[in-house]
Backbone bond lengths (Angstrom), bond angles and torsions (degrees), N, CA, C in turn:
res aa  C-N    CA-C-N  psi(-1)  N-CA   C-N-CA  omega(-1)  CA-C   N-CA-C  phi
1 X - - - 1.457 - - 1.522 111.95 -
2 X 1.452 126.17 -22.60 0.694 114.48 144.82 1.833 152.12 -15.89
3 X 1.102 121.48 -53.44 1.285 156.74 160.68 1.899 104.95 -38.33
4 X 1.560 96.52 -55.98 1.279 95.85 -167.02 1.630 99.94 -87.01
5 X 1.161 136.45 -24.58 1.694 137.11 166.84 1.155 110.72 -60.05
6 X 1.626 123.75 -36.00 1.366 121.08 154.27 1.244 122.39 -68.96
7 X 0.981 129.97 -44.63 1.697 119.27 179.50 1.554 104.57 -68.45
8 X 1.352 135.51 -22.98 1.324 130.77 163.57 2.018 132.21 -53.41
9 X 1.686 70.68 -24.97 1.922 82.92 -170.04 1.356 99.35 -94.88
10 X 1.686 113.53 -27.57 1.381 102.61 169.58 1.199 125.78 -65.84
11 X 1.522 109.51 -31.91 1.419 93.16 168.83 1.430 131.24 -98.26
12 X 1.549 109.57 16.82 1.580 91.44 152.70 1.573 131.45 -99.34
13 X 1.462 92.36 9.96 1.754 121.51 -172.04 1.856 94.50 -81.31
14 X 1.313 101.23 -42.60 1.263 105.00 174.13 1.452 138.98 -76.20
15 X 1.542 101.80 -35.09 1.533 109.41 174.42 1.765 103.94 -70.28
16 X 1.279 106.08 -37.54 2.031 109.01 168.69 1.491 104.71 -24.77
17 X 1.834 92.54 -67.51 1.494 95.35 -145.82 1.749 100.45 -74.51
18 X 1.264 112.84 13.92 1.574 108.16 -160.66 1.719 80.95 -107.09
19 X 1.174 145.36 -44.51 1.056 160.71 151.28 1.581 117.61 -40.19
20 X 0.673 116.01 -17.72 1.706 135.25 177.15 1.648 94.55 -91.35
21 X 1.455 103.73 -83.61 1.625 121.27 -170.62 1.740 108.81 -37.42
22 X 1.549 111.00 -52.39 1.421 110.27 -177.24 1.712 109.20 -57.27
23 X 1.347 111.14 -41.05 1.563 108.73 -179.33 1.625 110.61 -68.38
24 X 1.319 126.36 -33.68 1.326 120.34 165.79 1.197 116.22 -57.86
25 X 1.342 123.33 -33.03 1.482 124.04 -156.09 1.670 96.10 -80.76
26 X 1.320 98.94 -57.06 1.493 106.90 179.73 1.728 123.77 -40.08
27 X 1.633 94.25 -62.96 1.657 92.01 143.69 1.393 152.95 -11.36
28 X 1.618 101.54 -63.78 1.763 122.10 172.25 1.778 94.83 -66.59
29 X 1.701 110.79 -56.38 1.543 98.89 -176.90 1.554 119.48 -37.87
30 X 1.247 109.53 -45.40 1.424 104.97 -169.99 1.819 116.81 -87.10
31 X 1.278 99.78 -0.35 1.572 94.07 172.87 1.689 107.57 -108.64
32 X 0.950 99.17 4.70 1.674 123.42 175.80 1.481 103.94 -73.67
33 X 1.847 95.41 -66.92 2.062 101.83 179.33 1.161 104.53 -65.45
34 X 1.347 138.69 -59.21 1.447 128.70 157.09 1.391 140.34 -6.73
35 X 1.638 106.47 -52.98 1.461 110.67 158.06 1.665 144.53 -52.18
36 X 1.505 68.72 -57.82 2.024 98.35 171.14 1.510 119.17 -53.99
37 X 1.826 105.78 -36.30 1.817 104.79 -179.62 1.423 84.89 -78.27
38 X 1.386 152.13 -67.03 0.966 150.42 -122.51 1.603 89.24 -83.21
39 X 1.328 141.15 -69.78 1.119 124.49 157.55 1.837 138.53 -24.90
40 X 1.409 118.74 -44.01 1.449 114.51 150.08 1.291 112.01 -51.75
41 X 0.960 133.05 -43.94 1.986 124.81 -158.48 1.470 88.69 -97.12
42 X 1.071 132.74 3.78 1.825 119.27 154.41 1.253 115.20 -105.22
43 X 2.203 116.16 -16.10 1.285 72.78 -166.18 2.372 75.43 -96.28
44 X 1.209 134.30 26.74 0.900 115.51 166.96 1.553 114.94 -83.65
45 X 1.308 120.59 -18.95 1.543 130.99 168.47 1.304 110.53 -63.37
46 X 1.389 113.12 -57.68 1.558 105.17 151.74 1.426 142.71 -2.03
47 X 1.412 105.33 -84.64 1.579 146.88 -169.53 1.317 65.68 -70.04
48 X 1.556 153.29 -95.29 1.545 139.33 -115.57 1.671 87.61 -88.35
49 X 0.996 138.39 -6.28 1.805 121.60 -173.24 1.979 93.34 -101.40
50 X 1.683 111.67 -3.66 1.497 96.35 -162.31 1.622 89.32 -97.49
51 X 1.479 113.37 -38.21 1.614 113.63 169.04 1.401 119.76 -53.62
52 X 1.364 109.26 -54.47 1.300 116.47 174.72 1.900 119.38 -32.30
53 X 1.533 114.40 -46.32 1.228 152.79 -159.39 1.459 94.39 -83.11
54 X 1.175 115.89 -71.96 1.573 124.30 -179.70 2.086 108.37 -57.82
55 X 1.711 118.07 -23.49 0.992 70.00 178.72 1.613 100.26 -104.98
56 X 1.370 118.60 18.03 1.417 112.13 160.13 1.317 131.97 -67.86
57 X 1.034 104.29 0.28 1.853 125.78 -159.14 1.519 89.77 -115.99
58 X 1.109 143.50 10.60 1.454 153.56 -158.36 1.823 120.10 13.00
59 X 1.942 98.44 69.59 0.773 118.66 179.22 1.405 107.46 -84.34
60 X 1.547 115.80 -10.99 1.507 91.29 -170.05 1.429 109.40 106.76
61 X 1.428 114.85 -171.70 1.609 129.90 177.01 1.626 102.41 -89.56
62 X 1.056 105.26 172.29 1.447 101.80 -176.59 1.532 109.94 -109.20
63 X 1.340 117.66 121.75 1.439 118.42 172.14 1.579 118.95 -13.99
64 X 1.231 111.53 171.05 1.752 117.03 -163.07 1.660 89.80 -88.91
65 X 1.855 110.39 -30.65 1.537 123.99 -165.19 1.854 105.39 -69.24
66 X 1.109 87.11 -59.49 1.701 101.49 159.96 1.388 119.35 -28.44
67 X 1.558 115.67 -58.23 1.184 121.66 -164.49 1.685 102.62 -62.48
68 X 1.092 110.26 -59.33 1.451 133.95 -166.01 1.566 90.60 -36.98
69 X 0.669 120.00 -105.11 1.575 139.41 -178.88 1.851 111.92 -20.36
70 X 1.856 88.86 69.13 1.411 85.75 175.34 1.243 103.63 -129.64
């Protein structure tokens, strides 16, 4: 009987770590979406400091193609 008190503890050793793992994972998800907005709103700061730049350089208005791409 042994055998089966061990296979019992294994599996609550296991459902832990499965319970553990999902909260990490969940974790990474959200510093994941976190990254990505924080990355759009730099690289849209970007895009507005490269127009900005171009029309100091007396490029003019900025294409209609330009515009789009915000």
């Amino acid at each position: 009987m042994s055998s089966l008190k061990e296979t019992i503890e294994k599996i609550k050793t296991l459902e832990t770590e499965k319970q553990n793992l999902i909260v990490e994972i969940e974790g990474l998800k959200k510093m994941a979406g976190e990254k990505a907005v924080s990355l759009e709103n730099e690289i849209a700061a970007l895009r507005e400091e490269a127009k900005s730049l171009k029309m100091l350089m007396g490029q003019g208005q900025p294409s209609a193609n330009q515009l789009k791409i915000t």
